[in-house]
PASEBA-1860 file (N, C-alpha, C; in nm, 3 decimals):
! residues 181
1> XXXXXXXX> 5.418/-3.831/-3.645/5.453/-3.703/-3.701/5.378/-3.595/-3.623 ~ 5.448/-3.479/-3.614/5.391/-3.405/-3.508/5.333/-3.321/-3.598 ~ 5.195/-3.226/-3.503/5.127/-3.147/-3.613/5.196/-3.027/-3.733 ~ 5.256/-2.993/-3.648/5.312/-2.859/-3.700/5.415/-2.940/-3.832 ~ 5.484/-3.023/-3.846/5.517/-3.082/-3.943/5.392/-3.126/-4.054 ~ 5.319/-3.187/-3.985/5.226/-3.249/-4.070/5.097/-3.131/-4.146 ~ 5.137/-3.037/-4.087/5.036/-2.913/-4.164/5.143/-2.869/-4.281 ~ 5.257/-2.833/-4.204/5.333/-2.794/-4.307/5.350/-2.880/-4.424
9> XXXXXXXX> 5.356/-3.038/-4.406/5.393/-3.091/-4.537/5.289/-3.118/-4.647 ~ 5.176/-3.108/-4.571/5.012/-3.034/-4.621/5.000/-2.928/-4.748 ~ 5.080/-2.835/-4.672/5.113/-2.705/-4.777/5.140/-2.713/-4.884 ~ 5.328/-2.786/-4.869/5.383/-2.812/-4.931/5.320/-2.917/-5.046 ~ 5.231/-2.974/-5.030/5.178/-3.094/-5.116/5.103/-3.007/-5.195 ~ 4.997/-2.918/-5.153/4.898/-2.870/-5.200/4.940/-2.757/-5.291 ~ 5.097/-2.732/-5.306/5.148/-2.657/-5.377/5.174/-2.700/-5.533 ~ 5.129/-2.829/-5.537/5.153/-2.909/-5.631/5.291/-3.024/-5.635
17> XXXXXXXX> 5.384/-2.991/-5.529/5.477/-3.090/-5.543/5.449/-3.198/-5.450 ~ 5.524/-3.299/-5.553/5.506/-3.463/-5.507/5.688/-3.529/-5.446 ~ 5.651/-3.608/-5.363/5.787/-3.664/-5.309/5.870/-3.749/-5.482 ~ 5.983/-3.706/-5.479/6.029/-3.762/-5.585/6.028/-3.901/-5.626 ~ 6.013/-3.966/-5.715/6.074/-4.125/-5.750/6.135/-4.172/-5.696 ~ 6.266/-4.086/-5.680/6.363/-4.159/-5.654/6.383/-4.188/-5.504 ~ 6.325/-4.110/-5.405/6.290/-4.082/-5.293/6.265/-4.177/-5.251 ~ 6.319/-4.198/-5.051/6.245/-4.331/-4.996/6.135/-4.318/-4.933
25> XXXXXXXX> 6.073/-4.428/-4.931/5.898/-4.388/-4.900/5.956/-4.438/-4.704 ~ 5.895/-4.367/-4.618/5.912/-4.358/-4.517/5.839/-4.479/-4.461 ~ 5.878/-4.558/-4.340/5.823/-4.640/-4.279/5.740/-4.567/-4.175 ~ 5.683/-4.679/-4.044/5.609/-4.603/-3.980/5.674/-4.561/-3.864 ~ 5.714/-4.407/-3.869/5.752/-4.343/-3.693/5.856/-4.243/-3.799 ~ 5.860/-4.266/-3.932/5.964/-4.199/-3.994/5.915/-4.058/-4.091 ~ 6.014/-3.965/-4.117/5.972/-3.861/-4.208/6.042/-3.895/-4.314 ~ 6.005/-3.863/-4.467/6.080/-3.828/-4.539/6.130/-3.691/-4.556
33> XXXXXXXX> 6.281/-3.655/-4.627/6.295/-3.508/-4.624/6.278/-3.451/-4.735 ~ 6.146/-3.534/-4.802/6.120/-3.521/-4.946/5.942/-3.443/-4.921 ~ 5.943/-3.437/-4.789/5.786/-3.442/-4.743/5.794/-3.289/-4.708 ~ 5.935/-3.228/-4.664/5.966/-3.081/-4.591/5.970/-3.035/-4.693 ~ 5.911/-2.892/-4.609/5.870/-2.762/-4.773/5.966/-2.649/-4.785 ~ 5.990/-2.593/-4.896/6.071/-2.477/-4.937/5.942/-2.386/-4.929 ~ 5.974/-2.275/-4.884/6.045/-2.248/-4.796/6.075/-2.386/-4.657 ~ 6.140/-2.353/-4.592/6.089/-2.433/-4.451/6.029/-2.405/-4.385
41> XXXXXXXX> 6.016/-2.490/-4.328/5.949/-2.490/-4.214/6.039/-2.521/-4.051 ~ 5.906/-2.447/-3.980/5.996/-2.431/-3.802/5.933/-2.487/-3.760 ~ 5.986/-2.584/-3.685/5.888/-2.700/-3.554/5.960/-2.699/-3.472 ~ 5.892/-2.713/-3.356/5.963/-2.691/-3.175/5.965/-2.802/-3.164 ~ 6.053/-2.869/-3.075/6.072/-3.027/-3.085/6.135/-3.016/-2.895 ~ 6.034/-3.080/-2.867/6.058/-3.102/-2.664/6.072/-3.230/-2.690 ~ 6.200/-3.275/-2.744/6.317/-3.482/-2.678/6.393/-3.361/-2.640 ~ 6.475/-3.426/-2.568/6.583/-3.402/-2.530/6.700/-3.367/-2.622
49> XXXXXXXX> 6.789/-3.278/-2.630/6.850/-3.262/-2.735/6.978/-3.227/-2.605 ~ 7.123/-3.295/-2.697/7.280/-3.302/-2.639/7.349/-3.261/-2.683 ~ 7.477/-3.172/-2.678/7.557/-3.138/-2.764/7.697/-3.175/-2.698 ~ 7.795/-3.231/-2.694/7.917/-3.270/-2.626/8.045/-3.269/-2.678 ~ 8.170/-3.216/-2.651/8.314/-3.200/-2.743/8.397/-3.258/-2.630 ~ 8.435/-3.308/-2.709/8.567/-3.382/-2.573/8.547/-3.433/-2.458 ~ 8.397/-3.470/-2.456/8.312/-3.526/-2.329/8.238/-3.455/-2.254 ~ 8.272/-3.323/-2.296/8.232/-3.161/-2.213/8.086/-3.166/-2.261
57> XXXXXXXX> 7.972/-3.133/-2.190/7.868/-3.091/-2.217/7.858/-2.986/-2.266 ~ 7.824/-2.885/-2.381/7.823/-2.826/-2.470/7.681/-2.746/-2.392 ~ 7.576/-2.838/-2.435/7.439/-2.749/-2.466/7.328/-2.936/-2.401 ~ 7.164/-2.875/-2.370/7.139/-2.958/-2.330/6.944/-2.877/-2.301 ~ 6.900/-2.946/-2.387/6.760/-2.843/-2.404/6.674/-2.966/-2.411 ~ 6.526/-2.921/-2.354/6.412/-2.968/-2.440/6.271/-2.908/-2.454 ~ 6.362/-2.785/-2.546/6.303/-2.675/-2.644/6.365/-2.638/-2.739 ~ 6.386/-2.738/-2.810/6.476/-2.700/-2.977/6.407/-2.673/-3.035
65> XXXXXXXX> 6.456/-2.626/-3.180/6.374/-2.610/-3.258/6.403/-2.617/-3.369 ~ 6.361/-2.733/-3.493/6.390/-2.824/-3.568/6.394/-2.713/-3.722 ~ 6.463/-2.683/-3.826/6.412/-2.617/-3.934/6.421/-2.770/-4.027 ~ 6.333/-2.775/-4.106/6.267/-2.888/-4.199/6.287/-2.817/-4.311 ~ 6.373/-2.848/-4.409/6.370/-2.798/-4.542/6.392/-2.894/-4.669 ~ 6.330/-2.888/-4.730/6.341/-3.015/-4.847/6.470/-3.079/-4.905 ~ 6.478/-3.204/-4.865/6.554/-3.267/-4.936/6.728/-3.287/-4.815 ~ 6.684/-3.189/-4.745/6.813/-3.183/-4.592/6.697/-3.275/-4.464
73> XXXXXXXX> 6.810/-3.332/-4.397/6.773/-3.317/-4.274/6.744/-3.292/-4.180 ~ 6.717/-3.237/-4.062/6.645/-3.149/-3.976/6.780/-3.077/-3.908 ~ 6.764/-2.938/-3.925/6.860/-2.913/-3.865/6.863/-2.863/-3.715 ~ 6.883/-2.868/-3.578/6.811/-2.875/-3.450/6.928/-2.685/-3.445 ~ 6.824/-2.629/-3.394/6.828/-2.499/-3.300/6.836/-2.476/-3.168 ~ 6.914/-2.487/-3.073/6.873/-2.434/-2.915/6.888/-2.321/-2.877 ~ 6.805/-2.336/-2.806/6.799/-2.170/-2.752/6.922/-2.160/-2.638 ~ 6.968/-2.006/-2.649/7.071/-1.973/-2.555/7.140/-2.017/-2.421
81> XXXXXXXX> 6.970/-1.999/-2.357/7.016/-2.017/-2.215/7.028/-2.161/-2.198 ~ 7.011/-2.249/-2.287/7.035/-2.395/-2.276/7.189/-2.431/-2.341 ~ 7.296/-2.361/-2.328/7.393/-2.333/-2.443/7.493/-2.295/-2.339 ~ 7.578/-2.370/-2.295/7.688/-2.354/-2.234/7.802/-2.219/-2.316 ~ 7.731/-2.129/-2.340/7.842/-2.062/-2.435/7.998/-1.976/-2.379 ~ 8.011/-2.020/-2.291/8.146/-2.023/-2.244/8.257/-2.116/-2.327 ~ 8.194/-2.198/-2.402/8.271/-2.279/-2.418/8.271/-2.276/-2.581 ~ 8.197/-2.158/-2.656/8.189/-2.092/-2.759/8.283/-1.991/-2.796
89> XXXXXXXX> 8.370/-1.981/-2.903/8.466/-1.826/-2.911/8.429/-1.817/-3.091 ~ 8.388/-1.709/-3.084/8.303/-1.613/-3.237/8.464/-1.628/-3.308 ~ 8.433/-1.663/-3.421/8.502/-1.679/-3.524/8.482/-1.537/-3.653 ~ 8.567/-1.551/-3.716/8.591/-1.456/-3.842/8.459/-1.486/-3.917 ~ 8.387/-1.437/-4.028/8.309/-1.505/-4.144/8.206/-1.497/-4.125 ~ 8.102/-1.531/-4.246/7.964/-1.587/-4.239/7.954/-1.618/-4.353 ~ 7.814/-1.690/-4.318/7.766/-1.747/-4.449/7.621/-1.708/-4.444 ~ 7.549/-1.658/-4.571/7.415/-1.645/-4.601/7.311/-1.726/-4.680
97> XXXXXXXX> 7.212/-1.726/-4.605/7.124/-1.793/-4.618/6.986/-1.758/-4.689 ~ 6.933/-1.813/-4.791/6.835/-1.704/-4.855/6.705/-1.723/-4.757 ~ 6.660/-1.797/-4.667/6.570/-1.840/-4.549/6.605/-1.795/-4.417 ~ 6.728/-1.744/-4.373/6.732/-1.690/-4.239/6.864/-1.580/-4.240 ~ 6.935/-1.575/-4.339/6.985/-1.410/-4.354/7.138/-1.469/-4.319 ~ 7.193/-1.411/-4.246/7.334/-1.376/-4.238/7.402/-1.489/-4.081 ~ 7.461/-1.575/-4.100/7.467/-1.698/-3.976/7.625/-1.643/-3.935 ~ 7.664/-1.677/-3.793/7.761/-1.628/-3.753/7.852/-1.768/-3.669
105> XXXXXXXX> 7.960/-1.761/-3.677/7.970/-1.885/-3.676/8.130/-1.869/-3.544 ~ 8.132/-2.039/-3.499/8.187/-2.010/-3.354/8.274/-2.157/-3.331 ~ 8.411/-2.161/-3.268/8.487/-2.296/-3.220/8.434/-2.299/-3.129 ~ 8.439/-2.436/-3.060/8.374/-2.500/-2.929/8.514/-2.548/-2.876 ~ 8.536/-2.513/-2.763/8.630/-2.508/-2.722/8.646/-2.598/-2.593 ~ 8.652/-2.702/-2.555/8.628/-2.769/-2.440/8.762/-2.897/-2.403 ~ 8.744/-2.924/-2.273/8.886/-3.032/-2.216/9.022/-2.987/-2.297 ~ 9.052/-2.843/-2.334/9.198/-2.767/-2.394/9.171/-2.822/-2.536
113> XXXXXXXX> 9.082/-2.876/-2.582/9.082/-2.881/-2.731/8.985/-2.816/-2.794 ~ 8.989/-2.777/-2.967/8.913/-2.642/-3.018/8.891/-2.722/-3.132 ~ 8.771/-2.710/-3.148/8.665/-2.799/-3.256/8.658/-2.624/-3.353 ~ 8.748/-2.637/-3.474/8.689/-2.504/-3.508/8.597/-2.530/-3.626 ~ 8.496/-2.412/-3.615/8.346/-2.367/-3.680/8.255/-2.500/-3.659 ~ 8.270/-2.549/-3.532/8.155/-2.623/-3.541/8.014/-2.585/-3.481 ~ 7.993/-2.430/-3.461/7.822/-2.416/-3.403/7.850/-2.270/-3.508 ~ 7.721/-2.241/-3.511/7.708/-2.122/-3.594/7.561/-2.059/-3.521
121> XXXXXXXX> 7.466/-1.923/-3.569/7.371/-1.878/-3.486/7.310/-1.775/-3.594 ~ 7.248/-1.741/-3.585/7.157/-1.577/-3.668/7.132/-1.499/-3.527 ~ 7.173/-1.447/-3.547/7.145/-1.321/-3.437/7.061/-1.209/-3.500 ~ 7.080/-1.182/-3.622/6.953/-1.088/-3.702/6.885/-1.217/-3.809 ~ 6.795/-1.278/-3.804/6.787/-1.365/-3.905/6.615/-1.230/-3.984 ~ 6.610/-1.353/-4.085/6.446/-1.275/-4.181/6.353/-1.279/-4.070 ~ 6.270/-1.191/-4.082/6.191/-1.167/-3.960/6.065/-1.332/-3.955 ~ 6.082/-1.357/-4.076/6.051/-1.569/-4.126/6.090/-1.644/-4.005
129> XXXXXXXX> 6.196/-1.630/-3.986/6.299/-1.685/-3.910/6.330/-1.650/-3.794 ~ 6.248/-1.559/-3.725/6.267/-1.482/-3.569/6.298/-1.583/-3.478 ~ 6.204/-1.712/-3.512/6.212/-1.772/-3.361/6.357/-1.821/-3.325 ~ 6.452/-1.820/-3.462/6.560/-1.866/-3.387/6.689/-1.804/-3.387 ~ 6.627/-1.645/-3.361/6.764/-1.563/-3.302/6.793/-1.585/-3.211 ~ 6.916/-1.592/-3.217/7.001/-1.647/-3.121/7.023/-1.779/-3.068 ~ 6.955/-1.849/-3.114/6.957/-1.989/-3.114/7.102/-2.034/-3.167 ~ 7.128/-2.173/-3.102/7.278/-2.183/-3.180/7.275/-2.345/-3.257
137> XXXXXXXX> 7.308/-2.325/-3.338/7.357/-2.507/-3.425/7.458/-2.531/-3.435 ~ 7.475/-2.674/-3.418/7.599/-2.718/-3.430/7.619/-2.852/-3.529 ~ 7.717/-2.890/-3.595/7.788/-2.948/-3.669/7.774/-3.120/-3.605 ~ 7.705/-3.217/-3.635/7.739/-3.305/-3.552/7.854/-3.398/-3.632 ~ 7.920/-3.360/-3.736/8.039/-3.435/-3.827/8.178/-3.360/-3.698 ~ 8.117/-3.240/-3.636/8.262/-3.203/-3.576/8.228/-3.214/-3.425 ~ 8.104/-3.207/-3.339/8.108/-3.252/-3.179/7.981/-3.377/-3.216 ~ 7.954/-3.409/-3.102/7.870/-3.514/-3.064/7.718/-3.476/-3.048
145> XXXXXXXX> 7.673/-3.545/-3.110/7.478/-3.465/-3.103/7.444/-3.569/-3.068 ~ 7.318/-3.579/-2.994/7.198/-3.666/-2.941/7.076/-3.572/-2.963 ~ 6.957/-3.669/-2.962/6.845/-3.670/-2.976/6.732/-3.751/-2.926 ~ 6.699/-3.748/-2.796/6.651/-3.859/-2.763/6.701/-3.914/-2.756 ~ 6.861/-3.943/-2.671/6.915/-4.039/-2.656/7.001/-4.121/-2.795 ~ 6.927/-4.097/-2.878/7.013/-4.130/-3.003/7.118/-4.061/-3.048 ~ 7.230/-4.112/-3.070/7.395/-4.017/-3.147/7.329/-4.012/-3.257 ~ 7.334/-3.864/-3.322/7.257/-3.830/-3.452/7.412/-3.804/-3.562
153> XXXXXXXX> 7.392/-3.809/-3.665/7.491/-3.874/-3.775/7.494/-3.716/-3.877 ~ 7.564/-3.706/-3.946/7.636/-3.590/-4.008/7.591/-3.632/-4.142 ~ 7.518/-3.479/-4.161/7.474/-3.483/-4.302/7.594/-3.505/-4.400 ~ 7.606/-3.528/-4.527/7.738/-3.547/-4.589/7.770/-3.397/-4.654 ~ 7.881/-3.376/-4.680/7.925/-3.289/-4.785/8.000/-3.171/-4.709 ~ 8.007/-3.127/-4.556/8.064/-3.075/-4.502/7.973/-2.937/-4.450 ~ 7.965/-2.875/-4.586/7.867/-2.751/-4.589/7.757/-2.781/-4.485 ~ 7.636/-2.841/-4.471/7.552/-2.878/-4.417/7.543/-2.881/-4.292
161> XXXXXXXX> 7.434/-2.859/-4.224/7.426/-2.913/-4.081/7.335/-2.999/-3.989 ~ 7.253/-3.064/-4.138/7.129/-3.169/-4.107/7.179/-3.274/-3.996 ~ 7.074/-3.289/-3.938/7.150/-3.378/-3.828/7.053/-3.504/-3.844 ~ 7.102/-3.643/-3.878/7.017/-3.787/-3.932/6.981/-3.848/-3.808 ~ 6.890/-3.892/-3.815/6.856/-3.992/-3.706/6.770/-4.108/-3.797 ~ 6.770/-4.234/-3.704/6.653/-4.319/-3.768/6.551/-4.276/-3.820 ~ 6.465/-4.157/-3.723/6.350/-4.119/-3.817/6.352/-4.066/-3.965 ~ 6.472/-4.005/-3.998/6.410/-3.931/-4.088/6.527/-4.021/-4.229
169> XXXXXXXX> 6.454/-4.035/-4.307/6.496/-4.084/-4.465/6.534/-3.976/-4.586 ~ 6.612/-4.016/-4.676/6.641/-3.957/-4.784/6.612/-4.012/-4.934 ~ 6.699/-3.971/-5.042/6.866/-3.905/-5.007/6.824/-3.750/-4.976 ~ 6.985/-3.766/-4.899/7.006/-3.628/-4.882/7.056/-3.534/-4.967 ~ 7.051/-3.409/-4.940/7.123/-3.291/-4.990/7.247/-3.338/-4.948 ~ 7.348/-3.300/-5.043/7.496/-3.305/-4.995/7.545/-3.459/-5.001 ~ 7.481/-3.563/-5.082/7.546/-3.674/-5.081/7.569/-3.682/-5.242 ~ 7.699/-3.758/-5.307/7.757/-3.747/-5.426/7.605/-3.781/-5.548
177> XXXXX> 7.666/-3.639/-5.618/7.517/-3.711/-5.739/7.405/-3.527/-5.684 ~ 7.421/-3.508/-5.548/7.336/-3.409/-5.493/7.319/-3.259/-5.559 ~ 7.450/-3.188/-5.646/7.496/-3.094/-5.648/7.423/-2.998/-5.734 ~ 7.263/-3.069/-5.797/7.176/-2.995/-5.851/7.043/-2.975/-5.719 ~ 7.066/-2.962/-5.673/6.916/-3.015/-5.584/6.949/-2.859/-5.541
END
């Protein structure tokens, strides 16, 4: 566990909350997302991070930057210039966030086919949340994510944009049974 996680889930403990019952207790190399604090938390994460639609390389960083929020999965951030955004076209809408403000959202458009609303971005986010203006996320239920080499797995429920890997354990936000959390 890297520091900046491990201070934060520090906090979060010392706030008085405990990982739930029902919660899985993490093995060793793993997080729980019962351990990430509300508010969240921001951790910079240098693996390698992939983003790919139709085989097209998307995006391709290793300077993401992870938001950790209780009970979700990590949701990965890249920064711009690592962001093929040619291959991005701004969509209608948004959605707000009470942790980073107003998200703007975008089809990925690659090999003549259009993945629509699968990356989204804050371009004004809470000043909480600076480090990742302009940063962009993406959907890995609608393109292809890696992480270290690992294909990372789609949070459930659609809404969401936690991205699963081996490390990190639940349950998650957004799986049936979730809709109080």
């Amino acid at each position: 566990m890297n520091d900046d996680l491990e201070s934060a889930r520090k906090g979060w403990q010392h706030r008085g909350q405990q990982r739930p019952p029902f919660a899985q207790a993490p093995g060793p190399g793993q997080e729980s997302v019962w351990d990430y604090p509300r508010p969240p938390a921001i951790v910079p994460d240098a693996r390698e991070v992939m983003v790919r639609a139709h085989g097209v390389e998307i995006a391709r960083t290793r300077n993401a930057i992870r938001i950790l929020e209780t009970a979700s999965p990590p949701t990965f951030y890249l920064p711009p210039e690592d962001v093929n955004t040619s291959h991005l076209l701004r969509i209608a809408g948004s959605t707000f966030c009470e942790w980073k403000g107003a998200a703007s959202y975008f089809d990925v458009v690659a090999a003549n086919e259009r993945v629509p609303g699968a990356a989204w971005a804050y371009f004004e986010p809470f000043p909480e949340s600076a480090a990742i203006r302009g940063c962009y996320a993406f959907y890995p239920g609608k393109v292809e994510c890696f992480v270290a080499g690992e294909r990372v797995r789609a949070q459930a429920g659609g809404f969401y944009g936690g991205w699963i890997t081996d490390e990190v354990i639940g349950p998650f936000k957004g799986e049936p049974g979730t809709g109080g959390w």
